[in-house]
C-alpha positions in Angstrom: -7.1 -10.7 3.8 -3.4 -11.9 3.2 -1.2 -9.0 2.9 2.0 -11.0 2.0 0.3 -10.8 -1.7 0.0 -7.7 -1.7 1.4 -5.8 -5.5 2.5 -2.1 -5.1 -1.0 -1.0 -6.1 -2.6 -2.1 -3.2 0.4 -0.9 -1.1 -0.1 2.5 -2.4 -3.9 2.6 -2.4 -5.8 5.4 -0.5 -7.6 4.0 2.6 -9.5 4.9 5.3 -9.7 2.7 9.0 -12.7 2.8 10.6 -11.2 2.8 14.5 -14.5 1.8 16.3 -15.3 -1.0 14.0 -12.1 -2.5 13.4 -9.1 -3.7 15.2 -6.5 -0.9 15.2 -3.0 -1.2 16.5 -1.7 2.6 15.8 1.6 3.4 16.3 3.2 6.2 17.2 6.0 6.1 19.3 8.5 3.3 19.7 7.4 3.1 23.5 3.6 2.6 22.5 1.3 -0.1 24.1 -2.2 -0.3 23.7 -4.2 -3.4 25.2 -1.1 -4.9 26.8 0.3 -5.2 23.0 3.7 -3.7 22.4 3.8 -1.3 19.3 7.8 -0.8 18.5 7.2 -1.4 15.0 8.5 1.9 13.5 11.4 2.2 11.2 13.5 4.2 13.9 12.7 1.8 17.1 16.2 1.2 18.5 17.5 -2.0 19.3 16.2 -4.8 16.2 19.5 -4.6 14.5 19.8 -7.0 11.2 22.3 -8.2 8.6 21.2 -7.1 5.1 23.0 -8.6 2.3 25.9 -9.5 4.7 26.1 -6.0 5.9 25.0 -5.3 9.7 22.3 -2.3 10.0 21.7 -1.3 13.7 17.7 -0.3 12.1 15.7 -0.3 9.6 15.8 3.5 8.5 19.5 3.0 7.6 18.9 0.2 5.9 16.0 1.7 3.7 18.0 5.1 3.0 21.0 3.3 2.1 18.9 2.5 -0.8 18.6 6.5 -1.5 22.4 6.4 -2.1 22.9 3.3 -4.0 24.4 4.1 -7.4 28.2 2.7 -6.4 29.8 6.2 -6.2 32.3 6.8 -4.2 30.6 9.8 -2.5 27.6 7.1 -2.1 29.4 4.6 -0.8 30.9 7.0 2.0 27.4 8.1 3.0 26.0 4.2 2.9 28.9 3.7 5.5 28.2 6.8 7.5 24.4 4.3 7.8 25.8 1.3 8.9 27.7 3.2 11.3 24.5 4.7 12.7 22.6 3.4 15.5 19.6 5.9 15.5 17.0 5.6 12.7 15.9 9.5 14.0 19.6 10.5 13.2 20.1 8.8 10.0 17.0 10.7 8.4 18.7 14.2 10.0 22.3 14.1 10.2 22.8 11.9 7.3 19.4 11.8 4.6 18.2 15.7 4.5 21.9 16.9 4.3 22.4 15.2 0.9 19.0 15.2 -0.3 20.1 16.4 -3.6 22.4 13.7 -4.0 19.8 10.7 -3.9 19.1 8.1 -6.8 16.6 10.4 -9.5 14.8 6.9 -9.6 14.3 6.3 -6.0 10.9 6.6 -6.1 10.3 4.0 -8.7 11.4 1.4 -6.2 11.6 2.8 -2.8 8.6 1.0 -1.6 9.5 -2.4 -2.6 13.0 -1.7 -1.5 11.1 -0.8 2.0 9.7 -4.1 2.1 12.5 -6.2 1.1 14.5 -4.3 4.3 11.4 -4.8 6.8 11.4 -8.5 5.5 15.2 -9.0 6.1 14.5 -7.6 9.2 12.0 -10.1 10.0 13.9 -12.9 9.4 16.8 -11.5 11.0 16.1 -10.2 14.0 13.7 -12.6 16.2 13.1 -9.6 19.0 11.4 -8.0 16.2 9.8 -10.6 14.8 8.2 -11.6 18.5 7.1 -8.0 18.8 5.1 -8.2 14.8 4.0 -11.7 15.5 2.5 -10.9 19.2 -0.4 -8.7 17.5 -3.4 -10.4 17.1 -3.2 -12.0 13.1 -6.3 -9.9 12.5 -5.6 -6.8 14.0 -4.9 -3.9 11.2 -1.2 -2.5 12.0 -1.3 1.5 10.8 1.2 3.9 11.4 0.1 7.2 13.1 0.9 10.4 11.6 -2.0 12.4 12.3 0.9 15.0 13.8 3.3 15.0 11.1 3.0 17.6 8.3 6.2 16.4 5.6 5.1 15.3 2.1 4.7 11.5 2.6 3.2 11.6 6.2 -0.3 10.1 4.7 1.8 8.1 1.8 3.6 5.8 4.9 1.2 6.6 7.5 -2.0 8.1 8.0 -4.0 10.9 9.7 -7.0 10.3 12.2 -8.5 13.9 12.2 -11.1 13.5 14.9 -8.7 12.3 17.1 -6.1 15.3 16.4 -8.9 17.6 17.3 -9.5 15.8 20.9 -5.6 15.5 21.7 -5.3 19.1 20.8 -8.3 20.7 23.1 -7.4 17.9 26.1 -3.7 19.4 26.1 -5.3 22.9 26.2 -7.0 22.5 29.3 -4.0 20.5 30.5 -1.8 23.6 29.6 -4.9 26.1 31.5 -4.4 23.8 34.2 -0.4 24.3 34.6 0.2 21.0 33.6 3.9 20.5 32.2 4.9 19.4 28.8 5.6 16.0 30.1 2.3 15.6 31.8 0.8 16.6 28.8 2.2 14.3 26.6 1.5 11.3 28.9 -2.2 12.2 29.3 -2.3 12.1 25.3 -0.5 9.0 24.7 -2.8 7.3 27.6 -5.8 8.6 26.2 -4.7 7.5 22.4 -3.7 4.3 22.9 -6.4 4.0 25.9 -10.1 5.3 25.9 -9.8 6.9 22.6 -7.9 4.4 20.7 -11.1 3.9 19.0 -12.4 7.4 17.5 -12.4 8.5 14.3 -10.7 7.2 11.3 -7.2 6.9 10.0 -7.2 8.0 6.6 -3.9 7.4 4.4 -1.8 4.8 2.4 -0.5 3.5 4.9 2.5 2.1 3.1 4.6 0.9 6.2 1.5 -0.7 7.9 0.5 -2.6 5.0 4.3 -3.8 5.2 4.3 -5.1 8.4 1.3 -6.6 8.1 2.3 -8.1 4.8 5.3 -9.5 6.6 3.3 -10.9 9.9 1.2 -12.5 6.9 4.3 -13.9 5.4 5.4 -15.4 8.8 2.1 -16.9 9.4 2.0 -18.4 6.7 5.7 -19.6 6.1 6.2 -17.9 2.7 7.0 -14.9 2.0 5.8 -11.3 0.8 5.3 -10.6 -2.5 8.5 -8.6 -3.5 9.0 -7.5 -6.5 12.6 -8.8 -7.1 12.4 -8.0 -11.3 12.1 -4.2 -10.3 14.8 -4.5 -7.5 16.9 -6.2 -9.7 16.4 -3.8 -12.7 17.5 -1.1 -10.4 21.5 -2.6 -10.1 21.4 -1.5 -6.3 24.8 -1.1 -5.0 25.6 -1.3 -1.2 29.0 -1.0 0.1 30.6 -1.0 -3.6 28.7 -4.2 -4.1 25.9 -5.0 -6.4 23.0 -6.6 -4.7 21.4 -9.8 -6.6 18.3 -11.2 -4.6 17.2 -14.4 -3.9 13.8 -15.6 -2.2 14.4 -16.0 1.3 11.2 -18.2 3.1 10.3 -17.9 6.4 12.0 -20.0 9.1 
């Protein structure tokens, strides 16, 4: 399957991942590593900064909720700037999204996933630490992002949930905790045993918006092309960053 064609449908179909019968690279945390693979794929990974319409993002989340605040006000224009300022993606949805929430673009959600793409794709291309990390995983291994513990409105739109594996994290840190075991401890033994022995239970059920992204962008690289982007929507949307309207180009694969 070549995910660089990808249209928003499939992006945003429901689906379910078998884990024992295919090959699942779930990610969770930005420190993840399952079979000697590094997983630091997520929007808020530190450290794959990348220019975006010659302005300099320190990580993806800023870059994608710049587009929340993209209308060429000057109130959004002094929030965009407070994002390229930032150099944590965990911050930028805190300190800097949720307080203006009521602020953002009414039609955000008519482009925010190809928006998403286009900023995962610039970061591709610009940042080659990143795109060693995406193009280290095996070209047919199915990259999902792991929500199974978060509980806000689009946990199963970007990720997905594996409940099966929820339940065996959950009872394994209660007889950690009868045990005395710390926080800490606890935490370790579930990461080990989720990216380790039981990497393979259950099934991740979800949209999985942002794994279908990355893989539609390790697709794009492998192939030397590029993901299908919808630049006609993009470009309908007159997206302003920095008091500047974007205009988009197709930008192949080096």
């Amino acid at each position: 399957m070549d995910y660089s064609r990808f249209s928003y449908d499939d992006f945003v179909r429901e689906e379910a991942y078998n884990a024992s019968s295919l090959k699942c690279f779930a990610f969770r945390h930005g420190y993840d590593v399952k079979d000697g693979y590094v997983l630091s794929l997520g929007n808020m990974v530190k450290g794959f900064g990348f220019d975006l319409q010659g302005v300099h993002f320190n990580n993806s989340e800023s870059a994608y909720i710049a587009g929340t605040f993209s209308n060429g006000t000057d109130k959004h224009i002094a929030i965009q700037r407070e994002l390229v300022e930032n150099n944590n993606g965990f911050m930028a949805k805190k300190k800097i999204r949720k307080p203006h929430e009521a602020e953002k673009r009414s039609d955000w959600e008519e482009f925010n996933v190809q928006w998403m793409l286009y900023c995962v794709w610039m970061k591709c291309l610009g940042n080659g630490g990143f795109r060693k990390v995406l193009l280290s995983l095996p070209s047919d291994g199915v990259i999902i992002e792991d929500s199974t513990f978060q509980y806000g409105r689009t946990a199963t739109v970007w990720g997905t949930r594996n409940d099966e594996l929820k339940k065996r994290l959950r009872m394994l840190a209660k007889d950690l905790k009868a045990q005395g075991k710390r926080k800490a401890t606890i935490k370790r033994e579930q990461d080990r045993m989720r990216l380790g022995e039981w990497s393979t239970v259950g099934e991740f059920r979800g949209k999985n918006v942002m794994g279908k992204i990355l893989m539609a962008c390790r697709d794009a690289l492998l192939n030397g092309t590029e993901p299908f982007i919808d630049y006609t929507i993009l470009t309908e949307k007159q997206i302003n960053l920095l008091g500047r309207l974007i205009s988009f180009e197709v930008t192949q694969a080096a």
